[in-house]
N, C-alpha and C positions, 0 to 999 in steps of 0.2 A: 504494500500500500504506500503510494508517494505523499510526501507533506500534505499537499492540495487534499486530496483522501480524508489522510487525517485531521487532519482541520474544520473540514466539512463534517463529520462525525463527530467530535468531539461538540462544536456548535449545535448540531441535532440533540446531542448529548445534554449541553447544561438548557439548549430550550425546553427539552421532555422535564427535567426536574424543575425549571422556572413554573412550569402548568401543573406542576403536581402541586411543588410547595402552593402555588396561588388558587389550587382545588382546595387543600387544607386550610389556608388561613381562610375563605368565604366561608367553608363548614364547620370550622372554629368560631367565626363571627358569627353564622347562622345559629349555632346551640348557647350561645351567648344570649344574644337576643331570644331565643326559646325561653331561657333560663329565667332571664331578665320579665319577661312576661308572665312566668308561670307567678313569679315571687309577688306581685303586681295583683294579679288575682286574688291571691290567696291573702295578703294584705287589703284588697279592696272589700273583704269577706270580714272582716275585723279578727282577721288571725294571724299569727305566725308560724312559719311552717317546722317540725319539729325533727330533731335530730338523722331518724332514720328517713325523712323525705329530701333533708340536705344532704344527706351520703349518695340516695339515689341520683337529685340533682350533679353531684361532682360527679358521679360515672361518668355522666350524662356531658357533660362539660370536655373531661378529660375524654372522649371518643372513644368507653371502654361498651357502650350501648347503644344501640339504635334510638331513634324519634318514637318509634312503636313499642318498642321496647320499653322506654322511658315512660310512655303513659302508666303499661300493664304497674311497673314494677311502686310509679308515683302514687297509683292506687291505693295498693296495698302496704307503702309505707306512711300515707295517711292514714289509713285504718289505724296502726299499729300507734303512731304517733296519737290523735285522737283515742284511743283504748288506753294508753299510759295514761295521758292527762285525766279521764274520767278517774281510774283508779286512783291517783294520786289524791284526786279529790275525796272522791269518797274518804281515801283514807283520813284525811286533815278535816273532813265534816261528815260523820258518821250518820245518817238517820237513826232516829232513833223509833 
């Protein structure tokens, strides 16, 4: 392969990874903004979102989940979050 060759390849080279990296930072910025929205909500609810819905959120962040994925699992760490907070209550105001 002569210089001209290689050069030309190498150029193909760092363009393909220019498009990846610029794939990655838009789907970076886009679960950002996902993120950004969800907390938004769930604050416009007069709530704050609790422990096990913020772990899911940082999967969700950190590209270790999907968007779809991220609902199922946001669910069910609502639930979970929301079930602490009720017991905790009960426990500190007992009915009697």
């Amino acid at each position: 392969m002569d210089n001209l060759q290689k050069s030309d390849r190498q150029s193909s080279d760092k363009s393909s990874l220019d498009n990846q990296q610029s794939m990655a930072d838009k789907k970076e910025s886009e679960r950002e903004h996902n993120i950004k929205q969800a907390l938004a909500i769930v604050r416009l609810e007069g709530q704050e979102p609790g422990p096990n819905a913020l772990a899911v959120l940082e999967k969700y962040r950190d590209g270790n989940i999907t968007h779809d994925k991220l609902e199922i699992l946001l669910r069910e760490a609502a639930l979970k979050d929301l079930t602490a907070q009720h017991d905790d209550l009960n426990r500190r105001f007992p009915t009697k």
